[in-house]
Steps between C-alpha positions, in 0.01 A plus 500: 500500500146620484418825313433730830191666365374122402584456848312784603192505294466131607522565860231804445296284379532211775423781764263638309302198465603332848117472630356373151746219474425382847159453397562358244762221574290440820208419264731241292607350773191436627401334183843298496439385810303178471725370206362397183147640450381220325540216791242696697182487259228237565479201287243681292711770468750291352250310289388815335830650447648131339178353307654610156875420575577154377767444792208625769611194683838593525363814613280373782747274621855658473717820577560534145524920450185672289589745299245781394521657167360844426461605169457790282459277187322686212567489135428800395802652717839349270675520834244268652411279232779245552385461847212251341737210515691583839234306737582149319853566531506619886263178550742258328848694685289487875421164457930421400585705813281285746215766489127556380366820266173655478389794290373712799319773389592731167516915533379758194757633304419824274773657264580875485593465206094405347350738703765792454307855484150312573232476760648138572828642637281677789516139648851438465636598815221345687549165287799477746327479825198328347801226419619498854179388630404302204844298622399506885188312397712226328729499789168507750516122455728426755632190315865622362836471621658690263427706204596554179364806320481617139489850379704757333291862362445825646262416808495139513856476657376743755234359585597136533779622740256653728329209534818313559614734749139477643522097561863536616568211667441297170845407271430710164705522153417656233556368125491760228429412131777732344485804218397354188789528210622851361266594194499892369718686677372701817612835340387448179132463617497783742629675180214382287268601764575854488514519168097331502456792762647796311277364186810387318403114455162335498375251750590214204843573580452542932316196456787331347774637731282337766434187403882450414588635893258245652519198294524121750448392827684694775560817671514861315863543459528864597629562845181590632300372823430157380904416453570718844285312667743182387814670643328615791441126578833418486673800661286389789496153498187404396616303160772262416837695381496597140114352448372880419588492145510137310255515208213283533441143367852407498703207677677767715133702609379102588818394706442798701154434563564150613766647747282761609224238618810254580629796764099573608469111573865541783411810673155382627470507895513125470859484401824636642532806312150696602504837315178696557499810245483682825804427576610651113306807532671691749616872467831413334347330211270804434827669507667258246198564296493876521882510386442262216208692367761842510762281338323414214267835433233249603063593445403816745202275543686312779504820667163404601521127455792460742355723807126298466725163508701582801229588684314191458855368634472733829790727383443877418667707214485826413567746126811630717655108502491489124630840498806446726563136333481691160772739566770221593396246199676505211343440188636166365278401204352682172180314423170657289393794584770536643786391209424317175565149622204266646536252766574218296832657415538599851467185609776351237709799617565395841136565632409518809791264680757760378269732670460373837884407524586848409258654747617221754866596452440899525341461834120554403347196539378324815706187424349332842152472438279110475408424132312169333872420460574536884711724625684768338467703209828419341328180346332770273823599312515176392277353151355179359681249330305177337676175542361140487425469877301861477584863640866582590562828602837655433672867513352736331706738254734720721522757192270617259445341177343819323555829641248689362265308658611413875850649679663461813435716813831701427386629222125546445272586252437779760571574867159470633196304425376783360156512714387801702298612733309819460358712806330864443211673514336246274567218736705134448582387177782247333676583190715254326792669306666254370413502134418881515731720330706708783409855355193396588506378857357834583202662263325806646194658276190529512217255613189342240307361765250166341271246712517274265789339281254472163503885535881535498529317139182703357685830611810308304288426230377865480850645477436670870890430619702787304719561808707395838216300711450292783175261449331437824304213464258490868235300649702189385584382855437156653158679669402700221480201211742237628856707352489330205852571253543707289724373249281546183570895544906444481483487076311776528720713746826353323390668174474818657847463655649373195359843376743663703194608776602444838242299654481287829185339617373574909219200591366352769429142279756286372757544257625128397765259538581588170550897568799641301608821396245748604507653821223402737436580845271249580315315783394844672351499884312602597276384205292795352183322569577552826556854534869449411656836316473391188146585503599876546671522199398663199574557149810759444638437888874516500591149618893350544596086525792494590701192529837677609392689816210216597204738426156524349369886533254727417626825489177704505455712768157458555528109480500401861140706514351363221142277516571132398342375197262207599441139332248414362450127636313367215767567221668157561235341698239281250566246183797256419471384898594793641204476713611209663746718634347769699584328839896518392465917384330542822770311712852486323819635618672810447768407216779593668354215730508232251130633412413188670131318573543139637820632737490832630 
């Protein structure tokens, strides 16, 4: 039976978003309506759209299904480097299944990871709306009957489903690359980077703890956004079961390429198995995909992603969904930050199938949703097997094969999915707990207030933090400079705790996918650019996170009374194309929103 608070939260959220989703299926039906898009251009239409395509006869003349591909090739990205050589393979597998391909348009695709603690990162939330309309554009066409699209990293996922959601009466899967193969351990090079930060190492050394993390083609194998974005996928039906996590440019990652364009080519509107990704993308799959990210202490960057990509969907959530769905999770799986292991030895230890058969079985799963697969969820505790004739799906492991790494849901890593929601005199916040220490779940001192997150390691670098401290980072929301992350501070602020300070961090940017053991309340609204209370605060104010009780407080007396601080607009707004992106400061979201620009 159904979990009742999964029960409940989902039915919150149907009411909740009752109008929205009229709209919004209205719209797709609308655009359903007339049957395959294509059959209605002109002849020149149809000329333009085929005069490359060496089967643009076939294409003039028959029903054959069109599949679009969008694409977030790049190779500078490892994660979407392998993507060069997916067109000529989705080509050669449309034309076996009966169908045509076409390259439709490609997205941008920037990496946290480069621009980490640099002007660069002020674009990084935007990237994923500019992706959602880049995508529209190559959807604009009007020519596809299904599509197949290819991305994996921190925004690019995001956006690409938006733009899915947005064309919803079109067929979509989505084919990940996978993580690239387990170099230096994840532990080892956090290590090495707070040694480089506390002046113990040089950069010779960082550099070569680096360079042995990220080493081939494929994903970052830390459980940050990029891989969340993979399960996410799955948990909602969006991929083919147990595609998330193959490592790239092997027979397996290729077989289940050809059956993800294989599946695109039979659930066209011209066949007898139509499956719109409207039809996917209902509240129970944002559900699924809510629980999955608790389950597996899954990026606090989805806390954004998620709400921006259900409302492009017509459905409505809220910081008190994630909340509720938190408290009735269990944590199932131990993957960096969160645990030493990475995802490819998630993966071999039962990986995500063990998950979603364990969730399925303890009642918190919406087993009856639509997926690429058809219907039913319970196809997603199953995994790939190669055989001579292709794909064969078959159970997946019923226990776990390493548990350190994944459990079962009667006995957890932890009772909760360890995310919170703060509320106080500070406003909204998240704070993800689960690879924070519990004695320090709560940390009350006093406040160093800093605009800027250069100015938090120069006060490091100065020897300024002697004491208890919570470092308020402001003016780092989506208005104020785009809420960039702040990940480059957490070698900095993990020195200090491993100092034996008790430190948490209060912002209202971005932490990271990757956040781990310090305490951050992050994500604040409303945003201190704004007027939002963090701009009252000021150096030496008492202030308490505290994940137990739910609350993020000020406990001046004078605080409510206080003048806001104001922004100064033209800190974040010229060089490295940051001026491009005045129209998006000016019009974005609030973050507990989605921060949002192309769907409000």
């Amino acid at each position: 039976m159904l979990n009742d608070t999964i029960a409940r939260v989902t039915d919150r959220i149907r009411e909740r978003s009752a109008d929205r989703r009229a709209v919004y299926l209205d719209t797709i039906a609308r655009s359903a309506e007339d049957g395959p898009r294509r059959a209605h251009l002109s002849c020149g239409n149809q000329a333009h759209a085929y005069a490359a395509m060496d089967d643009k006869a076939d294409m003039a003349m028959t029903a054959r299904p069109n599949i679009g591909i969008v694409t977030a090739y790049n190779d500078m990205l490892s994660a979407h480097q392998p993507y060069e050589t997916y067109p000529a393979l989705i080509r050669r597998t449309a034309h076996a299944a009966g169908a045509t391909a076409q390259v439709a348009g490609g997205v941008p695709a920037m990496c946290d990871g480069v621009t980490q603690g640099r002007a660069g990162m002020e674009l990084s939330l935007f990237s994923r709306d500019v992706i959602a309309m880049a995508a529209g554009v190559a959807m604009s066409h009007d020519t596809f009957d299904a599509a197949v699209w290819l991305g994996i990293c921190d925004k690019i996922v995001p956006g690409l489903v938006i733009a899915a959601a947005t064309f919803g009466h079109v067929p979509a899967v989505f084919l990940p690359g996978g993580p690239m193969p387990s170099g230096l351990p994840n532990d080892e090079k956090a290590r090495v980077r707070e040694d480089f930060a506390a002046g113990r190492v040089g950069r010779d050394k960082l550099m070569e703890a680096e360079m042995a993390s990220y080493h081939s083609p494929g994903t970052c194998t830390f459980y940050g956004t990029a891989n969340s974005n993979q399960m996410l996928m799955e948990f909602m039906g969006l991929h083919l079961p147990g595609a998330s996590f193959v490592n790239p440019n092997t027979p397996m990652r290729d077989a289940l390429t050809v059956a993800g364009v294989t599946r695109a080519a039979q659930i066209t509107r011209l066949g007898n198995d139509y499956t719109p990704v409207s039809a996917i993308l209902d509240e129970r799959a944002f559900v699924n995909g809510m629980v999955g990210l608790m389950a597996t202490g899954g990026s606090t960057n989805h806390i954004i992603h998620l709400p921006a990509m259900a409302r492009a969907a017509g459905i409505v959530l809220d910081l008190q969904d994630f909340h509720d769905l938190s408290q009735v999770t269990p944590l199932l799986a131990r993957v960096y930050p969160n645990g030493l292991a990475d995802v490819n030895h998630f993966h071999a230890a039962g990986g995500l199938a063990y998950l979603v058969g364990q969730l399925l079985s303890a009642g918190l799963l919406h087993e009856d949703v639509t997926t690429v697969m058809g219907q039913g969820l319970g196809r997603y505790a199953t995994e790939p097997r190669l055989t001579d004739a292709g794909i064969a799906w078959v159970d997946g492991p019923r226990a776990s094969l390493n548990d350190k790494i994944v459990r079962p849901a009667a006995d957890p890593f932890a009772a909760t999915g360890g995310l919170h929601m703060l509320t106080g005199n500070l406003g909204r916040a998240v704070i993800k707990v689960s690879a924070v220490k519990p004695d320090l779940h709560v940390v009350e001192a006093r406040v160093r207030v800093f605009d800027d997150q250069n100015r938090v390691k120069a006060a490091f670098q100065a020897g300024e933090f002697t004491q208890d401290t919570v470092v308020v980072v402001r003016f780092q929301g989506p208005r104020a400079n785009g809420m960039p992350e702040l990940h480059s501070l957490t070698p900095t602020l993990s020195v200090l705790l491993d100092r034996g300070l008790r430190v948490a961090l209060v912002t209202d940017g971005r932490m990271s996918g990757a956040s781990g053991k310090v305490p951050a309340a992050i994500h604040v609204t409303p945003e201190a650019a704004t007027g939002g209370p963090l701009a009252r605060l000021r150096d030496g104010d008492l202030v308490r996170v505290d994940a137990v009780a739910g609350t993020l407080e000020c406990l001046e007396p004078d605080f409510a009374d206080r003048t806001p601080a104001t922004y100064d607009p033209d800190a974040s707004a010229h060089g490295m194309g940051r001026e491009l992106f005045a129209a998006f400061r000016a019009h974005v979201g609030p973050a507990d929103e989605g921060a949002g620009i192309a769907v409000r």
